[in-house]
C-alpha positions as CSV (number, residue, x, y, z in Angstrom):
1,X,0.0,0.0,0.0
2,X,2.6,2.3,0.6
3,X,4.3,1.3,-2.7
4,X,1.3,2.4,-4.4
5,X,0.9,5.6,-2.8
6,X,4.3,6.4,-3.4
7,X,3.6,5.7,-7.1
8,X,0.6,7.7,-6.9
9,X,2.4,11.1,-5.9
10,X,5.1,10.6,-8.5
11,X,2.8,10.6,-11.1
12,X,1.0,13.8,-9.6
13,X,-2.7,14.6,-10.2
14,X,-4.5,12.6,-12.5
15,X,-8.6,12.8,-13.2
16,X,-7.9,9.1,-14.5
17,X,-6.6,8.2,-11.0
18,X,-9.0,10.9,-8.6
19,X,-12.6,10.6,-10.3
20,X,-14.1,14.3,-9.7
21,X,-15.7,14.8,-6.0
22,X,-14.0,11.5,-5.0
23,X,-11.8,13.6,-2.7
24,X,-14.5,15.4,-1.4
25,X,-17.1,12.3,0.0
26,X,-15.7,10.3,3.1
27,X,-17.5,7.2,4.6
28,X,-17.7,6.5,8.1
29,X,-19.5,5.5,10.8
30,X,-21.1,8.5,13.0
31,X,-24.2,8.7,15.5
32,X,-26.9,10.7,14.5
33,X,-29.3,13.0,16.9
34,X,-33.0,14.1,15.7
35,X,-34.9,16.6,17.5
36,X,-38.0,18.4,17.3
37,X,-39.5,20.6,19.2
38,X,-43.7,21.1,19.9
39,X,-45.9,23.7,22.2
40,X,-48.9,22.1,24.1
41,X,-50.9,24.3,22.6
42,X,-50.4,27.6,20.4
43,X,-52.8,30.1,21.2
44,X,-55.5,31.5,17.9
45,X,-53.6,35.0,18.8
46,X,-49.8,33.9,18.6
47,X,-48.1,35.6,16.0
48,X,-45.7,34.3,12.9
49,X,-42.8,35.9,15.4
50,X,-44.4,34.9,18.4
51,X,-43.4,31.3,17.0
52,X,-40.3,32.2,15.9
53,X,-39.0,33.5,19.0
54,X,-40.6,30.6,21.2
55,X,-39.1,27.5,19.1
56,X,-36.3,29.4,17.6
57,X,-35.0,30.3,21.3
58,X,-35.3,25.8,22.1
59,X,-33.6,25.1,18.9
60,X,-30.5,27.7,19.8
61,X,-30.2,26.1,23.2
62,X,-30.1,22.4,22.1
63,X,-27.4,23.9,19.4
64,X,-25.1,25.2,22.3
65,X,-25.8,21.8,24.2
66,X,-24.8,19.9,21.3
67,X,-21.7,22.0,20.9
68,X,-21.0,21.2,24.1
69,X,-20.9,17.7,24.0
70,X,-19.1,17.7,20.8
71,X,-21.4,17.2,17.8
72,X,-22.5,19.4,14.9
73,X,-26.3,20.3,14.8
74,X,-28.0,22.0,11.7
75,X,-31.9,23.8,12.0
76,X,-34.4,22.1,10.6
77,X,-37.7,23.8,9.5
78,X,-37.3,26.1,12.7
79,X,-39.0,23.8,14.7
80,X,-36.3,20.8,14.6
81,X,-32.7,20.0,14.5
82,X,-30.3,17.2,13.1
83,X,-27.2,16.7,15.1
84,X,-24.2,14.1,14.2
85,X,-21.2,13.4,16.8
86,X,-18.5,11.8,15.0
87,X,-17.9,14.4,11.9
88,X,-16.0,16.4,10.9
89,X,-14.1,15.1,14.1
90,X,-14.6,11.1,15.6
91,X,-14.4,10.5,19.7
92,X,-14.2,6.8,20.7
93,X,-17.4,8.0,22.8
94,X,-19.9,9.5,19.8
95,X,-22.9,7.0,21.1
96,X,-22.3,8.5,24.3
97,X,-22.5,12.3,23.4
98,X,-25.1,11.9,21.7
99,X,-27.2,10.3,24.7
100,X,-25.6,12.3,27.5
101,X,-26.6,15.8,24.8
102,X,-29.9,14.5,24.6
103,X,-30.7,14.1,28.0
104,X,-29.0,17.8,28.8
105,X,-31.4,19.1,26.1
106,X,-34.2,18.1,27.9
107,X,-33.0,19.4,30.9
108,X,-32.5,23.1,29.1
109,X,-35.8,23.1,27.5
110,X,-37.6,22.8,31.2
111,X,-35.0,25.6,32.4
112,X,-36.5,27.8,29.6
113,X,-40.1,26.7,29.9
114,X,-39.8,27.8,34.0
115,X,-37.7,30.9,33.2
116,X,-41.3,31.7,30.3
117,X,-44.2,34.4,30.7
118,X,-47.0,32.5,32.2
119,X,-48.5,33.0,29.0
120,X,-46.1,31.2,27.4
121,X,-46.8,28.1,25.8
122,X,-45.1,24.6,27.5
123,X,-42.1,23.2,24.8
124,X,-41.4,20.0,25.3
125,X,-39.0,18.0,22.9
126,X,-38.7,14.5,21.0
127,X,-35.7,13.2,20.4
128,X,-34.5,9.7,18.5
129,X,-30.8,8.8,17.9
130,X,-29.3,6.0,15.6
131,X,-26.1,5.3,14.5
132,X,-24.4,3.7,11.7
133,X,-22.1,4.0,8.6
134,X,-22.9,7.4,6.5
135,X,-21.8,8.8,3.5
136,X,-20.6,12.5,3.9
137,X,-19.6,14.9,1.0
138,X,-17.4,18.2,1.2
139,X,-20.6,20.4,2.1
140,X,-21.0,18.0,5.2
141,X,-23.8,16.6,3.9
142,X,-24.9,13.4,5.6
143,X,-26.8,10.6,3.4
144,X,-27.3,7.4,4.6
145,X,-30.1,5.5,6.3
146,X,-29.0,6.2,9.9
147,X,-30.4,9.9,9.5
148,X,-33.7,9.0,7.7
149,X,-34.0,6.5,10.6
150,X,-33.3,9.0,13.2
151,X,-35.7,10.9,12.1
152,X,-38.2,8.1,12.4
153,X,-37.5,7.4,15.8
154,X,-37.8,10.6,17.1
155,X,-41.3,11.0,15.6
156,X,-42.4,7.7,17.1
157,X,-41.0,9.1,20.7
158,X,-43.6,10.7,23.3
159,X,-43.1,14.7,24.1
160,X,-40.0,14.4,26.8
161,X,-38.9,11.5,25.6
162,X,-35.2,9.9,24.2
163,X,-35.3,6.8,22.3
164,X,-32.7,5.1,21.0
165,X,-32.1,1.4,18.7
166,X,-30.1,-1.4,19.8
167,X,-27.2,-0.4,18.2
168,X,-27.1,2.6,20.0
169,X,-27.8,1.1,23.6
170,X,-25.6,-1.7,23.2
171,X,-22.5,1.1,22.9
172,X,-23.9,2.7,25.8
173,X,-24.7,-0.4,27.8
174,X,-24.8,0.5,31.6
175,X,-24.0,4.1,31.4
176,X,-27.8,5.1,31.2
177,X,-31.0,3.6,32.9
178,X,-32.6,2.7,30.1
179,X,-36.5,1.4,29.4
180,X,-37.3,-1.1,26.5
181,X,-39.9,-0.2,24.5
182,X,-40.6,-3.1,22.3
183,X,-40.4,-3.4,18.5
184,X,-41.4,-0.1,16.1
185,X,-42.7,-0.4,12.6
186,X,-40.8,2.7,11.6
187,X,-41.6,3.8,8.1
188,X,-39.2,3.3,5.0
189,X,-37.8,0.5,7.5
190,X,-38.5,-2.9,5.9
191,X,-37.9,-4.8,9.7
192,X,-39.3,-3.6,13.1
193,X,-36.9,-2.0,15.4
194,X,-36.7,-2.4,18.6
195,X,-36.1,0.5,20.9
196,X,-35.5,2.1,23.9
197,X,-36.5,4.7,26.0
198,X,-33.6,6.5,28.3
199,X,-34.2,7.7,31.5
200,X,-31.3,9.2,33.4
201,X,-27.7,8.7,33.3
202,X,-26.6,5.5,36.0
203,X,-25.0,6.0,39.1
204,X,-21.1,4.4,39.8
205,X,-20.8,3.4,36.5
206,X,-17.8,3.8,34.0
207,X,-17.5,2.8,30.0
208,X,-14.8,0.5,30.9
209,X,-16.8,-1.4,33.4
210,X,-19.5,-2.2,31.3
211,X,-18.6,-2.6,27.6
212,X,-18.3,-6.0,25.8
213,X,-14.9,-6.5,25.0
214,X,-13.8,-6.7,21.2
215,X,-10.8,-9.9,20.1
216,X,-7.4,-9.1,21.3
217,X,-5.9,-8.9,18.0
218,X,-2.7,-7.6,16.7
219,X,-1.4,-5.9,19.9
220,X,1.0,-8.7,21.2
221,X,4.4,-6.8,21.0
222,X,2.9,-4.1,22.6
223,X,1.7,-6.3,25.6
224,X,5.0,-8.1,25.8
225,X,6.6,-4.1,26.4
226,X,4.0,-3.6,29.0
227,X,5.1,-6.8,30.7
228,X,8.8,-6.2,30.1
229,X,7.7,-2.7,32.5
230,X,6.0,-3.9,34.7
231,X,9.0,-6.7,35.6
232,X,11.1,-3.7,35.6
233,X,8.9,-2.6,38.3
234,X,8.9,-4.7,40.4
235,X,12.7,-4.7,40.3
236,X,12.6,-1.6,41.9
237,X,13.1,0.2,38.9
238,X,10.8,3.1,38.2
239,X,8.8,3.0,35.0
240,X,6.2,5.4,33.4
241,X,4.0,4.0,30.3
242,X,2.4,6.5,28.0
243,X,-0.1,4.9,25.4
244,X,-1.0,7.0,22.3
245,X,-3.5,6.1,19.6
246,X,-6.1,7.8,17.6
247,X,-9.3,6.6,18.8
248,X,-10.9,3.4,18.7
249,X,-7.5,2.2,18.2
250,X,-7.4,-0.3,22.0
251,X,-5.9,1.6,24.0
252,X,-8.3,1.0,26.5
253,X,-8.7,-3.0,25.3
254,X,-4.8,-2.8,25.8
255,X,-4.9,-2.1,29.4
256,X,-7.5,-4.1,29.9
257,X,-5.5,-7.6,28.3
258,X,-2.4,-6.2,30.3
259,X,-4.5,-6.5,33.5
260,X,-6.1,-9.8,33.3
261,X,-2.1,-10.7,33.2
262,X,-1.6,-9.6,36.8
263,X,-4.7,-11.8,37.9
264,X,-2.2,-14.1,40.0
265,X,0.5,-11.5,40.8
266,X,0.4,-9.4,44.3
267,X,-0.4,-5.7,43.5
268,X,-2.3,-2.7,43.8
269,X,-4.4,-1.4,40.9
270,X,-5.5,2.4,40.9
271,X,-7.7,3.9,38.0
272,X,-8.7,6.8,36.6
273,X,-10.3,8.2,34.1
274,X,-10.2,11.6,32.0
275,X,-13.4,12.6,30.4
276,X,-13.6,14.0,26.8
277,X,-16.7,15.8,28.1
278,X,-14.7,18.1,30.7
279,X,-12.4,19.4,28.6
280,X,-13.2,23.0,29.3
281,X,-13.7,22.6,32.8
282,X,-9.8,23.3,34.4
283,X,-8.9,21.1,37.2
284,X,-12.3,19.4,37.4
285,X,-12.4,16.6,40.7
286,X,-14.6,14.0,40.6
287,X,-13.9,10.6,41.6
288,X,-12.4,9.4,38.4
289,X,-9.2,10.9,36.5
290,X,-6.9,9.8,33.8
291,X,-4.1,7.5,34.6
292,X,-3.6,4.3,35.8
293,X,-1.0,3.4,38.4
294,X,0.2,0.1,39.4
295,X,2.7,-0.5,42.6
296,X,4.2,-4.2,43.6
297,X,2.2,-5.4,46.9
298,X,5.5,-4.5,48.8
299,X,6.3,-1.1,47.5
300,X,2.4,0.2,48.3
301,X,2.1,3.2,50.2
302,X,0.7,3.9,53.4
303,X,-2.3,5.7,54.3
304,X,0.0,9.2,55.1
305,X,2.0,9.0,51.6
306,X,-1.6,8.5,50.1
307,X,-2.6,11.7,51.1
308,X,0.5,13.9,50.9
309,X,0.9,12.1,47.2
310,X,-3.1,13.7,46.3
């Protein structure tokens, strides 16, 4: 392969070799956010710009909500918006975003509904998410079924609600309480789909904790250096480990083969974990962080060190 490309750049630009728009359309796989918004009721005397204001102020907060969490949202017919997490910029966490975004939508469209005239009308909002492979050109158009389908979901959801597929929850598995809601006949879908309703986030529980874990494949030398450390530590040698990878790349499914190692050795495990999400939010605490240390049974430290070390 990188023969070819080699070959390629020698021979310079060539319409034969780079069809026209090629370039310029990517495929990958991204999770996709639908959301609309609707008023309990709209009363006979409300305005053209009455409207405006009410659903264009919900759609600007889910927008800065979305931003937050990382995705790209677009307005939709002023009432609605699409959001994908995973373009122009991919997190190993997209599924998660999206959820976590969705739920903190919710929770803004309540804070504007109680900060509203009383003669306000109620907004509540509907919101489906699917994920899949897409198709996305240099515009940042998305085509592909997961939008169409995100779209279907979130019409089949109550007022309030967040549904999600199977695909979806299964990325998420015990981060969120979540509520199944049986098989949908979604339109332009030739199969039911079975979704789910979530509820609130769940309490104690980390991504690492609960994920199924993917084959071990292609990572051996890397293990054997982890190994080669960790013996190196327990010499009494001190040793630091830094692993780098774009993501998705196991990183994560590293560690986690480099600790079922240790099953049968004496030792003390500490983790932490840094979240994508707090990235803005200098010197955060919260009970998990980002590094994981490991110390030989004999070399642990005592209660005072503990302390003086945090």
């Amino acid at each position: 392969m990188m023969k070819a490309i080699a070959e390629l750049e020698a021979r310079g630009p060539s319409s034969a070799l780079q069809p026209a728009g090629a370039a310029a359309i990517e495929r990958r796989p991204i999770t996709v956010l639908s959301c609309r918004f609707e008023a309990s009721s709209l009363p006979a005397q409300f305005d053209v710009e009455d409207w405006r204001d009410l659903y264009g102020g919900c759609v600007n907060e889910a927008l800065a909500v979305v931003q937050k969490f990382g995705g790209r949202g677009q307005p939709e017919l002023g009432d609605s918006l699409m959001a994908v997490f995973g373009y122009p910029q991919a997190q190993e966490n997209d599924a998660e975003c999206a959820v976590r975004a969705a739920l903190a939508i919710q929770l803004a469209i309540e804070k504007l509904n109680a900060r509203s005239a009383p003669a306000t009308p109620q907004v509540s909002a509907r919101i489906g998410i699917e994920c899949g492979k897409v198709v996305v050109d240099s515009m940042g158009g998305v085509f592909e079924r997961a939008t169409s389908i995100a779209a279907r979901i979130q019409a089949a959801a109550d007022p309030g609600a967040v549904l999600v597929t199977t695909d979806v929850l299964r990325q998420v598995a015990g981060l969120f309480i979540a509520e199944d809601r049986g098989p949908h006949d979604l339109k332009c879908v030739p199969h039911k789909v079975n979704l789910y309703r979530i509820r609130r986030l769940a309490s104690g529980r980390n991504r690492a904790d609960t994920r199924t874990m993917t084959p071990f494949v292609d990572r051996g030398g890397e293990l054997e250096l982890l190994t080669r450390e960790w013996e190196s530590a327990r010499s009494g040698a001190g040793r630091l480990v830094l692993i780098v990878g774009e993501a998705g790349a196991g990183k994560s499914r590293l560690v986690a083969e480099f600790r079922t190692r240790l099953s049968e050795i004496p030792h003390t495990w500490v983790h932490y974990n840094g979240s994508p999400l707090l990235q803005s939010s200098s010197f955060y605490r919260s009970r998990n962080g980002a590094a994981v240390a490991l110390t030989p049974r004999r070399h642990r430290p005592t209660a005072s060190q503990s302390s003086r070390r945090r």
